[in-house]
Residue, then its C-alpha position, 0 to 999 in steps of 0.5 A: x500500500x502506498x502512503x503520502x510523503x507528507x503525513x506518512x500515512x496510508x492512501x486508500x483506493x484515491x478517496x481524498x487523494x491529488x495526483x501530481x502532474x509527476x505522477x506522485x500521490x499525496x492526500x488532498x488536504x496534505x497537498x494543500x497545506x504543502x503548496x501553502x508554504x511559501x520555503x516549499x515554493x510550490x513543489x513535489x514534496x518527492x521530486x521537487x517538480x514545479x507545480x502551481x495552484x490555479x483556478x484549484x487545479x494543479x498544473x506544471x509551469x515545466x509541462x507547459x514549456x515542454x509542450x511548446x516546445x514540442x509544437x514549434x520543433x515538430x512544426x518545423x518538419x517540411x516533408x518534401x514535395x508537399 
């Protein structure tokens, strides 16, 4: 069984469970009281994976930039003859 990093208890089946865009699990209010403070700047308490509260959804500053990336790399592929 897996536990949260934060509290180090037992997560049970995903009831009050966030993931990380990391793919790291911690329990929701855990989580919360983890992004809250300001010496952790918004991170994985595992990894250290940025992450940023909007709108209360989790989303990572770091995926985003990859994303563009891969958009302007694969964009400027030119097949011949098309």
């Amino acid at each position: 069984m897996a536990e949260c990093a934060v509290c180090l208890s037992s997560l049970e089946g995903g009831a009050g469970t966030r993931v990380l865009p990391c793919l790291h699990e911690f329990h929701t209010d855990c989580m919360e009281r983890w992004l809250s403070m300001p010496h952790f700047k918004n991170t994985c308490p595992i990894c250290r994976f940025v992450v940023m509260e909007e709108c209360g959804e989790v989303m990572s500053r770091q995926q985003e930039c990859l994303t563009e990336e891969m958009v302007i790399w694969f964009s400027s592929f030119h097949v011949a003859g098309f």
